[in-house]
C-alpha positions as CSV (number, residue, x, y, z in Angstrom):
1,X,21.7,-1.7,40.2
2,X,17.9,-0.9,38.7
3,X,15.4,-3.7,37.8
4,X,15.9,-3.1,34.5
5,X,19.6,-3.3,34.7
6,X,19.4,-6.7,36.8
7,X,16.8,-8.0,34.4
8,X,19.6,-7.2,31.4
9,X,21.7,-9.3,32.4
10,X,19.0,-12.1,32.6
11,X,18.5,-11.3,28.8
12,X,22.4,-11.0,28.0
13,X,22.0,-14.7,28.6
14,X,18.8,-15.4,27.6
15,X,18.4,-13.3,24.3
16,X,15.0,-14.5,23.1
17,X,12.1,-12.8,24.0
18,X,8.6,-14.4,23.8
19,X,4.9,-13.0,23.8
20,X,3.3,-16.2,23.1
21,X,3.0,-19.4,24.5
22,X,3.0,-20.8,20.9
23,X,6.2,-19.4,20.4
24,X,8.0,-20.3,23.7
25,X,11.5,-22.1,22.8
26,X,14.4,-23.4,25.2
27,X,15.8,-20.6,27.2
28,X,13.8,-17.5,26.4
29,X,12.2,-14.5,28.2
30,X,8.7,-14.6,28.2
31,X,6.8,-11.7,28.6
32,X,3.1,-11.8,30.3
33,X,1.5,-9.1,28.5
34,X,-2.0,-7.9,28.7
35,X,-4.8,-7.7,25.9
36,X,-8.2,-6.6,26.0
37,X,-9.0,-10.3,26.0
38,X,-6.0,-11.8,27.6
39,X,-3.8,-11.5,30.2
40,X,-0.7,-13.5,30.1
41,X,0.0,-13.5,33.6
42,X,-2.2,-16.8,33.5
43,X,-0.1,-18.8,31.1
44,X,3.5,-18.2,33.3
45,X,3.5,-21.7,34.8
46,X,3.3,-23.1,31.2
47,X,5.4,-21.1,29.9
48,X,8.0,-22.6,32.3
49,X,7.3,-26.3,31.8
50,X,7.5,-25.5,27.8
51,X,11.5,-24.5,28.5
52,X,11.3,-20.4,29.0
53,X,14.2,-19.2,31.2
54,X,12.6,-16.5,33.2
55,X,8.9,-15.3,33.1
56,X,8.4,-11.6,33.9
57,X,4.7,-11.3,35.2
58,X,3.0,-8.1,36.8
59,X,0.6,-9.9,39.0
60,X,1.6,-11.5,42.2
61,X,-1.0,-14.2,42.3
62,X,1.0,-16.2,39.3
63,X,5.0,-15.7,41.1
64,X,5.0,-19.8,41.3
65,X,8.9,-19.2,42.1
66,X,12.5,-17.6,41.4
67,X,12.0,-17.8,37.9
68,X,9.1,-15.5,37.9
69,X,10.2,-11.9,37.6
70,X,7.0,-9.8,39.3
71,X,7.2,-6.1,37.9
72,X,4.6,-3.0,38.0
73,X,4.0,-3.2,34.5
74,X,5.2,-5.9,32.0
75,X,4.2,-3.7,28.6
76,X,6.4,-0.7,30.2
77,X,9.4,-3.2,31.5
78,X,9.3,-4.4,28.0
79,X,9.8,-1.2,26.9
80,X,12.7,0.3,29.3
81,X,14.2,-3.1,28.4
82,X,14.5,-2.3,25.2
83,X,15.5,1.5,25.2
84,X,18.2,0.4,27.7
85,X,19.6,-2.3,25.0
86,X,19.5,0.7,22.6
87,X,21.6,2.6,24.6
88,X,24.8,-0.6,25.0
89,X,24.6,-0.3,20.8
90,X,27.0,1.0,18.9
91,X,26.2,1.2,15.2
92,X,23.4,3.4,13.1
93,X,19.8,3.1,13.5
94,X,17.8,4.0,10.9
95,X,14.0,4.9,11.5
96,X,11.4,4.9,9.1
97,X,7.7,5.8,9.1
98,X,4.7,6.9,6.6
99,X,1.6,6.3,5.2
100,X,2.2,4.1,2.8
101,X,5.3,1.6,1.9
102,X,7.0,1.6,5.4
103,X,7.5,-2.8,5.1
104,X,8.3,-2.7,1.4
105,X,11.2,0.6,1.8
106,X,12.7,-1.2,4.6
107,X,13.0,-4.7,3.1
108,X,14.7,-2.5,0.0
109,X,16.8,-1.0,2.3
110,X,17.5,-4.3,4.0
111,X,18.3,-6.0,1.0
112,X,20.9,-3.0,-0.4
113,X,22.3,-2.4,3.2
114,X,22.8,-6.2,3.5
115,X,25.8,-6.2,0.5
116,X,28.0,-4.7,2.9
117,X,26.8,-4.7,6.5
118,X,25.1,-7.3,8.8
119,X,21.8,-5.7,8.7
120,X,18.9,-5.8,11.2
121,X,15.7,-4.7,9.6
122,X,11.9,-5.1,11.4
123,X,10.4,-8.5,10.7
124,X,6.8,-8.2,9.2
125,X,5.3,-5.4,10.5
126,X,6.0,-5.6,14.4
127,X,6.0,-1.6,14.2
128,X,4.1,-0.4,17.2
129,X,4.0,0.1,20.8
130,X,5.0,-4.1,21.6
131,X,6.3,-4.5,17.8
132,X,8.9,-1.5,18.2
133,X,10.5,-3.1,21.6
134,X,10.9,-6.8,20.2
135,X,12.5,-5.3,17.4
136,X,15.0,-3.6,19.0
137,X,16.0,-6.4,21.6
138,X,15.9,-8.7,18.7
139,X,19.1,-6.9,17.5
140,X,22.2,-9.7,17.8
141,X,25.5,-8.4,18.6
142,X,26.8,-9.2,15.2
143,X,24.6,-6.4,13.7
144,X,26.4,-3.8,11.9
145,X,23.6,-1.7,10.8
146,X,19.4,-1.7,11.7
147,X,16.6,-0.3,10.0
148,X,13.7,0.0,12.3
149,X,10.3,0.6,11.2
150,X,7.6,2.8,13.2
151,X,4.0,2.8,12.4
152,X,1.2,4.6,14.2
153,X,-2.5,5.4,14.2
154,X,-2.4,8.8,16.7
155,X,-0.7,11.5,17.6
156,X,2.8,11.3,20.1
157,X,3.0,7.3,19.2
158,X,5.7,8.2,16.6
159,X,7.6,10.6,19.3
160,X,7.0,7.6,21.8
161,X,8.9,5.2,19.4
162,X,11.8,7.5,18.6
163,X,12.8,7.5,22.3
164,X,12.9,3.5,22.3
165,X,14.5,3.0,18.3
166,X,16.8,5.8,19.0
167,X,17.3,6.4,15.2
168,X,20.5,8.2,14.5
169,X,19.1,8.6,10.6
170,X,15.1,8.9,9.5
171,X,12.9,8.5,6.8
172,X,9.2,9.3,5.7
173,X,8.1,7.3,2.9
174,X,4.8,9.9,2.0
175,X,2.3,11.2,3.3
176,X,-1.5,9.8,2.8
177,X,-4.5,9.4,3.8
178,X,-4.3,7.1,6.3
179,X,-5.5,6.1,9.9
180,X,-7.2,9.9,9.6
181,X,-9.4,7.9,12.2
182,X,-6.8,7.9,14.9
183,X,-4.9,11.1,13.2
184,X,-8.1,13.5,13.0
185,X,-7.5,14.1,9.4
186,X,-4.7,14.7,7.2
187,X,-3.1,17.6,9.0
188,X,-2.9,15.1,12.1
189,X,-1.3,12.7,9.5
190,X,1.4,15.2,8.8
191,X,1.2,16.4,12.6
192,X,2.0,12.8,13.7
193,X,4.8,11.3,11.0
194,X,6.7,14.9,11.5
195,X,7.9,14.0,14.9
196,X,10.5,11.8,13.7
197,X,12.2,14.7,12.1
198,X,11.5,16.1,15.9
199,X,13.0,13.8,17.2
200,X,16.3,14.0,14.7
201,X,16.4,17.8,14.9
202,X,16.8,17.4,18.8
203,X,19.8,14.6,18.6
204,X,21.4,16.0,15.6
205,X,20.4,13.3,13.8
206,X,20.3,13.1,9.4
207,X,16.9,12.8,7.9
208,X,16.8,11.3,3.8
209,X,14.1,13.2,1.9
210,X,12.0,12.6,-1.0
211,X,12.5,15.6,-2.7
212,X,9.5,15.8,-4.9
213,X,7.2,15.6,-2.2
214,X,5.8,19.2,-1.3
215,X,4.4,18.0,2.3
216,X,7.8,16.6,3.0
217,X,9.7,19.1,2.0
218,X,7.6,21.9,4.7
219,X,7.9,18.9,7.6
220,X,11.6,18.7,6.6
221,X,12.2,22.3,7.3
222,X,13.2,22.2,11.1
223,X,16.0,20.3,9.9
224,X,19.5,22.1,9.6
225,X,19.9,22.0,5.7
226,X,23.5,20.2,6.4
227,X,21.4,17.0,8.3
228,X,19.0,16.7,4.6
229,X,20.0,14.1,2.2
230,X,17.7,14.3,-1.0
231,X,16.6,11.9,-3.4
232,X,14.2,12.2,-5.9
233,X,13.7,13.1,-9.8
234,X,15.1,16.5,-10.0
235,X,18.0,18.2,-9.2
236,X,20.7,18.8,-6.3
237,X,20.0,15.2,-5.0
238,X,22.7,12.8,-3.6
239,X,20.4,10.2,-6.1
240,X,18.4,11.0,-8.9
241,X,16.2,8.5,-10.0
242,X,14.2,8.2,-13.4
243,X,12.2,5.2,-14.1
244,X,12.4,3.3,-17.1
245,X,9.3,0.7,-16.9
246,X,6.9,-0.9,-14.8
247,X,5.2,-3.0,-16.8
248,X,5.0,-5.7,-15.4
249,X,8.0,-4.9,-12.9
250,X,10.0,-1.8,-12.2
251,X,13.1,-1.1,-14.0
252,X,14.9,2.8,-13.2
253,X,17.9,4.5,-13.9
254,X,19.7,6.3,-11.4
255,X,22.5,8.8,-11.4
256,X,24.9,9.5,-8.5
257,X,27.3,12.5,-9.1
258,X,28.1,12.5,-13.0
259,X,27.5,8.3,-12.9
260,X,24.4,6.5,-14.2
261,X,23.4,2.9,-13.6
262,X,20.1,0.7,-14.4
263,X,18.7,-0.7,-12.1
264,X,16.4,-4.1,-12.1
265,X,14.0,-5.3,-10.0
266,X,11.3,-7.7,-9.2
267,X,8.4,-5.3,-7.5
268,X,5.1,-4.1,-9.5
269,X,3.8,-0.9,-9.0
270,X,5.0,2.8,-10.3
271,X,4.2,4.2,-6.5
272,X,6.8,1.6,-5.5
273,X,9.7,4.0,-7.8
274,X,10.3,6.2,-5.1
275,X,10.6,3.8,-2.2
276,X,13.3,2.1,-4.4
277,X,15.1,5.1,-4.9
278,X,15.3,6.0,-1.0
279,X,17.3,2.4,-0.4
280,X,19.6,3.5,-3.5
281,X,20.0,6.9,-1.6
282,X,20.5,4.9,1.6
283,X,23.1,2.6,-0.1
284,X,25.0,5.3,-1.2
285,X,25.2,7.6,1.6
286,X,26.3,3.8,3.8
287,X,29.5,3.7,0.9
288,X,28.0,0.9,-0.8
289,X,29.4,0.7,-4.8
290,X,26.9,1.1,-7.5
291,X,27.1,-2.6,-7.9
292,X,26.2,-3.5,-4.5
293,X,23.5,-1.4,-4.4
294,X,22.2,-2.8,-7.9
295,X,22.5,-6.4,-6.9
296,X,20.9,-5.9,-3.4
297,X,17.2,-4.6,-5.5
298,X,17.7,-7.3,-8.0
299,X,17.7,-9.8,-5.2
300,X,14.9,-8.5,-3.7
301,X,11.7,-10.8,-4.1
302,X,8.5,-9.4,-2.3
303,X,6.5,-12.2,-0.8
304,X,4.6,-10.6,1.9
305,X,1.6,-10.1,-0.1
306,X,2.4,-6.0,-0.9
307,X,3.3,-5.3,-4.6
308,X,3.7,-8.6,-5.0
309,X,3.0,-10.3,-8.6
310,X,2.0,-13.8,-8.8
311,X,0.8,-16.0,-11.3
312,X,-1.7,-18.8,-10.6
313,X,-2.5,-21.1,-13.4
314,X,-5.3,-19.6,-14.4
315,X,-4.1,-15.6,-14.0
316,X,-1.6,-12.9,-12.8
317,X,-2.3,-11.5,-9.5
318,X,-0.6,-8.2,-8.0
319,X,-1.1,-9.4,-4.7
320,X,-1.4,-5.8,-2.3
321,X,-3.8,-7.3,0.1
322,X,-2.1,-6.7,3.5
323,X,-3.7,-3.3,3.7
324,X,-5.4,-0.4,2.0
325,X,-6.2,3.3,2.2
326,X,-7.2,5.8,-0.1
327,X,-3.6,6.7,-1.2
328,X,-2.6,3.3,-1.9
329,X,-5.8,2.3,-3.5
330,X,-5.9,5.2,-5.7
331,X,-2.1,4.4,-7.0
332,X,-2.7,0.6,-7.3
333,X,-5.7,1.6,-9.5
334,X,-3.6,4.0,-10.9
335,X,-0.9,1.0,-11.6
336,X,-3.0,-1.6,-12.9
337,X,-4.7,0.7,-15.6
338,X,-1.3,1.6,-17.2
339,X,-0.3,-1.6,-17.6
340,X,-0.5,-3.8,-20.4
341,X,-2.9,-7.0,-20.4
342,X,-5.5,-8.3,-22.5
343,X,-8.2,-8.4,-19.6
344,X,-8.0,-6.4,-16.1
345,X,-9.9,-6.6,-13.0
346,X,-10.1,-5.2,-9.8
347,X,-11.0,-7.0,-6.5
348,X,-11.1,-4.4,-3.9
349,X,-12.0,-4.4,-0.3
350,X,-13.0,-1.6,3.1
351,X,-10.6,0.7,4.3
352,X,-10.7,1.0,7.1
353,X,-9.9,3.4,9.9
354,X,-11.1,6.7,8.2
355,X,-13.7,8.2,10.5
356,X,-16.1,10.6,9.6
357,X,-14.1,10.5,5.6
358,X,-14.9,6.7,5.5
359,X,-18.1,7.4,3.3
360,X,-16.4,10.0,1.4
361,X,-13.3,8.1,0.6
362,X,-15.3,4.8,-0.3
363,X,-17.2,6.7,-2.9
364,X,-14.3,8.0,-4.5
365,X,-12.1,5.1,-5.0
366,X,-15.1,3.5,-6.4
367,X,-15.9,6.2,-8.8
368,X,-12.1,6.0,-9.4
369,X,-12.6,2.2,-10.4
370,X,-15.0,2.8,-12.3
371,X,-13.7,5.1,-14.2
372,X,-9.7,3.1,-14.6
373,X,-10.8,1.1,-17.7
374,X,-11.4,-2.5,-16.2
375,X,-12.8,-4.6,-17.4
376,X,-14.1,-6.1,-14.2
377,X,-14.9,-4.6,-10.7
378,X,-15.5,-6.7,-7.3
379,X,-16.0,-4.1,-4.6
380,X,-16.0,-6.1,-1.0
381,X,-17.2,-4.4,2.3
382,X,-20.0,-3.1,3.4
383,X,-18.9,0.5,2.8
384,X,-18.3,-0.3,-0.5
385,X,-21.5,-2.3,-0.7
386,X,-23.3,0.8,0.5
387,X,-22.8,2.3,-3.3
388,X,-23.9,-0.5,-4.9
389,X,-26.5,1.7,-6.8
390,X,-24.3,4.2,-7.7
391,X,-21.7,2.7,-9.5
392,X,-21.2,-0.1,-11.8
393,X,-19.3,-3.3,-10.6
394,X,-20.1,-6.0,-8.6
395,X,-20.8,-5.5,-5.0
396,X,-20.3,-7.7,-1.8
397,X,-21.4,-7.4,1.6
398,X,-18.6,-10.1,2.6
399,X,-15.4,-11.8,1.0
400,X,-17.3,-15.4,1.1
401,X,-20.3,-13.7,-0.9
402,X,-17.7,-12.8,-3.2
403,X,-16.2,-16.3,-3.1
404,X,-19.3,-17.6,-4.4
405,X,-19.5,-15.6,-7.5
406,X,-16.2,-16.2,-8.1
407,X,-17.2,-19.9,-8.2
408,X,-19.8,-20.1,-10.9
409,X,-17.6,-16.9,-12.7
410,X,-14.4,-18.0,-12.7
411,X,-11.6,-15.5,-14.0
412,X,-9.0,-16.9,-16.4
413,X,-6.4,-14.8,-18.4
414,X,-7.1,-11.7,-15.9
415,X,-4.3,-9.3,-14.4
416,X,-6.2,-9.2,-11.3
417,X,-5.2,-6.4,-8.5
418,X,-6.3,-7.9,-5.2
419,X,-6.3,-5.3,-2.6
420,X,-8.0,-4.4,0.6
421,X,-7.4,-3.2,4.3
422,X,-5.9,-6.4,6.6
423,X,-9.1,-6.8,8.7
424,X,-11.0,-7.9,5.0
425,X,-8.6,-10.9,4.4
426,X,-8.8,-11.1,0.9
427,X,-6.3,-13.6,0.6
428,X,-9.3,-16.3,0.7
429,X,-10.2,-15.5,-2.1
430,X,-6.6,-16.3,-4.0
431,X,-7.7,-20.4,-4.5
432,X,-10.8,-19.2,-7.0
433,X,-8.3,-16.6,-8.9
């Protein structure tokens, strides 16, 4: 019997897994894993005395006794781990990547999914390297049906992730410009999110496409046409999709064979139409009724700060602060002009992440701001604050420079769009809006 196989059956038992000390509860695998600024390995005594079952460490020094579990390489046991529960599952996995939308599409797709089926979906965003593995042994043997999301900021990491998730079933959200850092440009982009179709075309496996998206479309083509489910506005689409409003929140109509249906729900955004109509073309393709599918978006509430509308009792906020890049800015701008409010304003942070574009990109999302028919501009960053003299707004070298205006010109009666890559944490800035 491998390591791997012996340390299974540790975990068949002991079905938590832990990363963090914080997080250690009564009975769980804790995992010593190594940062740029951390090593683990140091913490397995007190992640014993706090109640974890087993501590699998990589460094002799910290084997204190039986319960320590010394391997070559805790990130890469983590990982076989993982692929190895993959392999004793028996139900679909569906993987999902893209530039922009990957968390909001698979909550959708959770919540639709989730009318018939147990569902598994990602929490948050733990989409990468580590984030990819917990997912996947976080699956409980009463799932009927996962939805695992892959993110990635370089070439192969996508390729790497399909041989852990395993998907059976794949989907790209779009294609942006995003992480061209790490990509090296938008080719790369395409380049990188194409290898989950890779990946499907080499296990036979069915890929759902957006059919309006050109760049899509051309990834989508080493794909036997029989393993292509289309959605989109047009025609010859298990789903097409029209939509109906978005002001404030999205309302669509979609039509399945000769059958329409309305559909409400409670996101913001137009870019957001087309990620609702993949979890309807999801839904439908998993035999869920038209009903179940409707009631699963209309019970879908975002509240992880992306799309998400709130109202404060001085404003309205469309709260899309948990990242940014040039695609998504420009359609939240794009979003926030069309809709309908007495006074509008824009608080926008850095992207980040962009390489040699970042200059180029900055000054176009600002001229784009400028030019979206706000009535108020906060630009926040110092790539932004490097065009101060250029274009009109106010500009901000930090988010607590920003803060103070905001305190001797307080907002009131504002739709506000509050938006801005992770690393900016804008959300300080929500208890003066």
């Amino acid at each position: 019997m491998s390591n791997i196989q012996l340390l299974y059956q540790h975990y068949l038992t002991h079905r938590i897994i832990c990363t963090d000390t914080r997080n250690i509860t009564s009975g769980c695998l804790f995992f010593a894993l190594k940062g740029e600024n951390f090593d683990a390995n140091t913490f397995s005594g007190q992640a014993l005395a706090q109640g974890a079952a087993f501590v699998i460490i990589d460094d002799p020094a910290y084997q204190l006794n039986e319960n320590c579990i010394l391997v070559d390489n805790v990130l890469t046991t983590l990982q076989k781990l993982a692929t190895h529960h993959r392999e004793q599952l028996n139900i679909p996995v569906i993987g999902l990547t893209g530039s922009n939308g990957k968390t909001t599409t698979k909550e959708l797709i959770k919540a639709v999914l989730a009318e018939k089926y147990n569902t598994f979906a990602t929490r948050g965003n733990l989409n990468n390297h580590i984030g990819v593995p917990l997912s996947i042994l976080a699956i409980q043997p009463e799932a009927e049906i996962a939805v695992i999301e892959m993110g990635a900021n370089h070439q192969k990491e996508i390729e790497f992730l399909c041989e852990i998730a395993q998907p059976e079933y794949g989907l790209i959200t779009n294609i942006g410009l995003a992480h061209l850092d790490g990509f090296g440009g938008f080719e790369g982009v395409k380049k990188g999110k194409a290898e989950i179709f890779a990946y499907l075309q080499k296990k036979n496996g069915t890929a759902f496409i957006n059919h309006n998206s050109g760049n899509i479309l051309e990834m989508s083509r080493i794909l036997p046409e029989d393993k292509i489910i289309y959605y989109g506005t047009g025609e010859d689409n298990l789903i097409t999709g029209k939509l109906l409003s978005s002001d404030p929140v999205i309302t669509l109509a979609w039509t399945k064979e000769t059958s329409s249906f309305v559909a409400k729900t409670n996101l913001t955004g137009a870019y957001n139409f087309e990620n609702i109509l993949a979890a309807i073309c999801i839904g439908a393709f998993f035999e869920l009724s038209p009903d179940q599918i409707n009631k699963g978006l209309e019970n879908y509430f975002p509240n992880n700060n992306r799309s998400q509308l709130t109202k404060t009792a001085s404003n309205t906020i469309i709260c899309d602060f948990y990242n940014a890049n040039p695609s998504s800015m420009a359609a939240a701008l794009a979003n926030i002009s069309a809709l309908e409010a007495g006074h509008k304003t824009a608080i926008i942070g850095d992207m980040f992440e962009l390489g040699e574009e970042s200059a180029k990109q900055h000054d176009e999302i600002a001229s784009l701001a400028e030019k979206s028919g706000l009535n108020t501009i906060l630009l926040i960053g110092k790539h932004f604050y490097a065009l101060k003299d250029k274009y009109a707004g106010h500009f901000f070298l930090t988010p607590e420079a920003a803060e103070e205006w905001l305190k001797t010109n307080p907002l009131s009666h504002n739709l506000i769009l509050l938006k801005g890559s992770r690393g900016m944490a804008l959300e300080q800035l929500l208890p003066f809006l």
